[in-house]
C-alpha positions, 0 to 999 in steps of 0.5 A, a space after each residue: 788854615 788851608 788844605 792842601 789840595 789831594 794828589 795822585 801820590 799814592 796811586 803813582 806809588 801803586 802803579 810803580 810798585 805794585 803794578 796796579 793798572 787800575 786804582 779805585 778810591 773808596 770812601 764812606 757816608 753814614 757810619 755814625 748816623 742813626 738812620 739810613 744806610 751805610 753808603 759806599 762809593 769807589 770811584 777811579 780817576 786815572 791821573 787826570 788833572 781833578 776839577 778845581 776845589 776838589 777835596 774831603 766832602 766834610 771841609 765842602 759846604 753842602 752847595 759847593 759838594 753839589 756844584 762839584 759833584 755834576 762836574 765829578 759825574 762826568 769826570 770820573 772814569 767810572 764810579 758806583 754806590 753800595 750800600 748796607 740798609 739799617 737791618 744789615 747793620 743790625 744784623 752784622 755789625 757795622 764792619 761788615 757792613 761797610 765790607 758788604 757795601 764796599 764789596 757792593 760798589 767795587 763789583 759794580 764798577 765796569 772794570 775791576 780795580 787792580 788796588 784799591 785806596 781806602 779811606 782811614 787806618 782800618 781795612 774793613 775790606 780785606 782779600 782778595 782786594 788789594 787795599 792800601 789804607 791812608 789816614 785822611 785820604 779823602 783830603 791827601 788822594 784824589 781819588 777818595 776824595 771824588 768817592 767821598 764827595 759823590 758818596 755823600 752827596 748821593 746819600 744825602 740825596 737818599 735821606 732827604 726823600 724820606 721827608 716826604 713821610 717822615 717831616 717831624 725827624 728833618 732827614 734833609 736836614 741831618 741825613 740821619 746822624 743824631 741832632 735836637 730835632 732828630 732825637 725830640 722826633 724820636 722821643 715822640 714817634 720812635 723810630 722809622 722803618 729806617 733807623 738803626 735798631 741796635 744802637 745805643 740810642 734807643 737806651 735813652 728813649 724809655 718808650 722805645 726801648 723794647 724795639 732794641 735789637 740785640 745782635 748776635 755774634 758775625 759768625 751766626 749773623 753770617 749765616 743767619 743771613 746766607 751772605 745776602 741780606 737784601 737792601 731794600 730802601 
């Protein structure tokens, strides 16, 4: 069954009645991966006619994503990453990690967004942002759908290097989200400095499991880490 293609419909909708100038899209990679960080991209397009092809990363296959993102480099008005390492995740939960690596990208964009369009039903980014959340927004606005293309790609990117020094878990193949290889790699050598340690995984790997982290609540987790955990990967 065909998509159809994503518009500006909601960005339109924005500017007309919210007075939004600038509009970022944002969208995210990684959130149920085993390994890796969270990865975060806010993009802003204007209203420009977008490249041909352009939609959800997921319903691209990966030589499509890396043919559209040399031509969504150049295309885009402005785009930037974040990213919340393994540690972050443990340390503060995966919702404020994603805020925290939202925040990253959309206060490395040149020009801050008067709104931004995020990607799903939750809004894990809250004030002073102006969201405005869509279900499925990487397939129906054009915006998120450049982020998701440029934010994917960029990540898997990121996890193929690791191969280099961890070949037995084929990071290149499964970016870190779970897989046969990925779990048998684990089951012999535990886990890599880039794993998620408090995740539920490491329950089934007897071996392993005295690494597990256990996270404490956000509001001391917060403060634990003074608001500026560093990523380091």
């Amino acid at each position: 069954m065909p998509y159809e293609p994503p518009t500006h419909t909601v960005e339109r909708s924005l500017r007309a009645t919210a007075g939004a100038r600038i509009v970022a899209g944002v969208d995210e990679v990684g959130r149920g991966a085993w390994a890796g960080p969270v990865t975060v991209c806010a993009a802003v397009t204007g209203l420009r006619t977008p490249p041909p092809g352009l939609t959800d990363s997921k319903l691209l296959s990966p030589k499509r994503r890396n043919a559209l993102v040399t031509q969504l480099d150049t295309w885009v008005t402005a785009h930037a990453l974040g990213h919340s390492s393994p540690e972050e995740i443990d340390t503060l939960g995966m919702t404020a990690a994603l805020r925290l690596a939202a925040v990253r990208a959309l206060e490395a964009l040149p020009v801050r967004p008067d709104a931004v369009i995020l990607d799903g039903k939750h809004d894990y980014l809250g004030g002073p942002w102006q969201v405005r959340t869509v279900i499925k927004g990487d397939q129906s606005c054009i915006v998120v759908a450049a982020a998701s293309v440029l934010a994917k790609v960029r990540r898997d990117a990121m996890m193929a290097e690791l191969d280099a020094d961890h070949a037995d878990f084929r990071f290149s193949d499964n970016a870190g989200y779970p897989s046969p290889v990925h779990r048998a790699a684990l089951e012999e050598l535990g886990p890599t400095p880039y794993h998620r340690l408090s995740w539920s995984y490491l329950d089934a790997l007897p071996r392993w499991r005295h690494l597990k982290k256990i996270r404490i609540s956000p509001e001391a987790a917060v403060l634990e880490a003074g608001g500026q955990l560093g990523f380091d990967f």
